[in-house]
C-alpha positions as CSV (number, residue, x, y, z in Angstrom):
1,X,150.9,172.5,176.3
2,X,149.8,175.1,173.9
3,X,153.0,174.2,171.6
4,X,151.0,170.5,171.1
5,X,147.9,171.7,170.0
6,X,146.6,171.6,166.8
7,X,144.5,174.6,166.2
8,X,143.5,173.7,162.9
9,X,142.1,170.4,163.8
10,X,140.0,172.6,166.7
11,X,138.5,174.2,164.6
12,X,137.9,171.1,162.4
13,X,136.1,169.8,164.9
14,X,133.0,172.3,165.0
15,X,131.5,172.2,161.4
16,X,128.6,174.0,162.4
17,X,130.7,177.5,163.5
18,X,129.4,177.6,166.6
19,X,133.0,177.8,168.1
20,X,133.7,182.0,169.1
21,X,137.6,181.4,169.2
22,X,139.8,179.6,166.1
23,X,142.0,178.1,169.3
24,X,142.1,176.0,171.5
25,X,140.6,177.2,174.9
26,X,140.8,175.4,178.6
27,X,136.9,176.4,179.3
28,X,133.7,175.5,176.9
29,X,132.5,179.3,177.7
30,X,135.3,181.1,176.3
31,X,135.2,178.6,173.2
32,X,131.2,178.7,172.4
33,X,129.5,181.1,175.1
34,X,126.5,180.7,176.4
35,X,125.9,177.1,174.8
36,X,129.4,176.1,176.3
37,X,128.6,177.5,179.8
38,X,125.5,175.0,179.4
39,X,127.8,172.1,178.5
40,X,130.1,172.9,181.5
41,X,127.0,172.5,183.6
42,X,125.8,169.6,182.1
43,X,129.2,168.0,182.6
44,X,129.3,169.0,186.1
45,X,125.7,168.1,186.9
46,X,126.8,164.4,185.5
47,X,130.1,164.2,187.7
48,X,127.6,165.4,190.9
49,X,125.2,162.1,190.2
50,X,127.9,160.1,189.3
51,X,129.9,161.0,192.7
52,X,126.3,160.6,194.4
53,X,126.2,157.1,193.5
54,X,129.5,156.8,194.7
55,X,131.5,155.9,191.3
56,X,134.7,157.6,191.2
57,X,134.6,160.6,188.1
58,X,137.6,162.1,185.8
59,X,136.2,165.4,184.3
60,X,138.2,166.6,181.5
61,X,136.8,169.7,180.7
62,X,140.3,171.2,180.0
63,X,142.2,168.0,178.5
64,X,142.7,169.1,174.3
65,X,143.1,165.0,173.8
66,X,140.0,163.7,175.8
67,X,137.9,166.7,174.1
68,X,138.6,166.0,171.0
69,X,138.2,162.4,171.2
70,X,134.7,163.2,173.4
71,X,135.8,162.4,176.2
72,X,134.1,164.8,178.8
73,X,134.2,162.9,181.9
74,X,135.5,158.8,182.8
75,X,133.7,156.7,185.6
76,X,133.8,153.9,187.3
77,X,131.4,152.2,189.4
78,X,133.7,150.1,191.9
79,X,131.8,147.1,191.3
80,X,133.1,147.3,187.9
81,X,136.1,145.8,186.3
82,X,136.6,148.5,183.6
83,X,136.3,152.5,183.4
84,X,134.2,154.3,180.8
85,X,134.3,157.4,179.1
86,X,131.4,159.5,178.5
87,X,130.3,162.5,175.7
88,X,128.1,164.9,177.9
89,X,125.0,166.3,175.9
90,X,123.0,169.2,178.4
91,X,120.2,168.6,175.7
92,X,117.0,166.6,177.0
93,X,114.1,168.9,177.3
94,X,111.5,169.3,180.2
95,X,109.6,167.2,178.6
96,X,112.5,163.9,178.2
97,X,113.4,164.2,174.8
98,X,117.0,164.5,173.5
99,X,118.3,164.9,170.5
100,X,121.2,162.7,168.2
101,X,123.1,164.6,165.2
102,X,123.1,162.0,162.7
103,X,125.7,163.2,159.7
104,X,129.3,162.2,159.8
105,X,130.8,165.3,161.1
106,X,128.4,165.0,164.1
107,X,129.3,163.8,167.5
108,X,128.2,160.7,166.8
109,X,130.0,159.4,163.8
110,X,132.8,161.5,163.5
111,X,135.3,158.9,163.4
112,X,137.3,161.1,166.3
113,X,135.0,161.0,168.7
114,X,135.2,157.7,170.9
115,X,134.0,157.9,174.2
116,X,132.0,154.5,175.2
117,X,129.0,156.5,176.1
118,X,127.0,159.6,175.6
119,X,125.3,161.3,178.5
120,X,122.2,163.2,178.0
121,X,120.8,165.4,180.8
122,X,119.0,168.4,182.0
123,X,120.5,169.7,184.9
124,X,117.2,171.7,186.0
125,X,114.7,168.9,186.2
126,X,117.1,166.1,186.7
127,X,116.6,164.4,183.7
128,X,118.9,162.0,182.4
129,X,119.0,159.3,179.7
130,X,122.6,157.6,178.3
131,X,123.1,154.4,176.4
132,X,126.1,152.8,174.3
133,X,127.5,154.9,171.3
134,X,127.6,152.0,169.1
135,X,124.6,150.8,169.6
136,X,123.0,154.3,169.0
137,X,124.6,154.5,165.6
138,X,123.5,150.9,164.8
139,X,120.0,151.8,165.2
140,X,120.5,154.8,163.3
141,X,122.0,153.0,160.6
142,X,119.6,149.6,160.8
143,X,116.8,152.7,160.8
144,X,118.3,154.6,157.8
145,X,118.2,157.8,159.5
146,X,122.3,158.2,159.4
147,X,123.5,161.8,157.4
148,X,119.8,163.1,157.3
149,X,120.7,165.7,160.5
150,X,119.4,166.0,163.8
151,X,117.1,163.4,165.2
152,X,114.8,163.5,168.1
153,X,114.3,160.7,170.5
154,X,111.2,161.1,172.7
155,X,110.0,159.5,176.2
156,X,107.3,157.6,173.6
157,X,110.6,155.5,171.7
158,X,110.8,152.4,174.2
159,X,114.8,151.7,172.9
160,X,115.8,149.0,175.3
161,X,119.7,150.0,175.0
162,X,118.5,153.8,176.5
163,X,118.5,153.6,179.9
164,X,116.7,156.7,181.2
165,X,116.7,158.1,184.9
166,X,115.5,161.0,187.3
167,X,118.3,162.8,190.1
168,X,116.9,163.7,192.8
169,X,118.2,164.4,196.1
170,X,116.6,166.5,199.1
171,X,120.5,168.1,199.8
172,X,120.9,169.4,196.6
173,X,118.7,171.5,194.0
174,X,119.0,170.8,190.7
175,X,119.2,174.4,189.5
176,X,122.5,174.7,191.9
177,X,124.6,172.7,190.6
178,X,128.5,174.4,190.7
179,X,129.8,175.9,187.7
């Protein structure tokens, strides 16, 4: 597999250089440390819930294609006729707000990136909040906020296409979840 992958376009895909190695890695903690440890838990955290309500989860921490596309984890909630993909972000804060990068290269717009969903959550208090990623880059478009950086969106923004929700279960605490 190692023979297929385009290191170059890895490193391509973090602008910010937060990425410790120039390759391609199978684990977000060798690749970005401690921040990619957190999105390994976040990921994992979101597969838990999922798997609680009883959807049926792909993680694809280690797939170069799904990564690079965004593609952390695909569900399916058997009522449904089609599976979705999903960009985990371990990013809301005790307090419920998450944040959306807003520039081109971003996870949002970066024309590589095409999960159907993005994932917020907090793994420690629970936390979640995920919506539709066109419909997040409409509104930051329609709201002229697109390529002016990082934008917070707080518990106080009523956006009827964020759906926003709380895990809790008395089997499992939220700090435990497996790495």
């Amino acid at each position: 597999m190692f023979d297929m992958i385009d290191n170059e376009k890895v490193l391509t895909q973090n602008q910010s250089g937060d990425r410790l190695t120039e390759k391609w890695t199978f684990g977000l903690e060798e690749a970005f440390g401690e921040k990619g440890k957190k999105g390994t838990e976040g990921e994992l955290f979101v597969k838990m819930v999922m798997e609680s309500w009883q959807w049926k989860v792909d993680h694809y921490e280690s797939e170069y294609d799904k990564q690079l596309s965004g593609k952390d984890l695909e569900f399916k909630n058997p009522k449904w006729h089609n599976k979705y993909s999903a960009d985990v972000k371990h990013n809301i804060t005790e307090y419920g707000a998450f944040y959306v990068e807003t520039d081109d290269n971003g996870w949002l717009f970066n024309e590589r990136k095409v999960s159907h969903r993005i994932w917020h959550c907090n793994k420690n208090t629970g936390w979640m909040a995920w919506y539709d990623r066109e419909e997040m880059k409409n509104f930051i478009i329609e709201n002229g906020l697109r390529n002016t950086g990082i934008f917070k969106i707080d518990t106080k923004m009523k956006l009827n296409f964020i759906t926003r929700r709380r895990y809790e279960s008395p089997e499992i605490h939220l700090g435990d979840v497996p790495a």
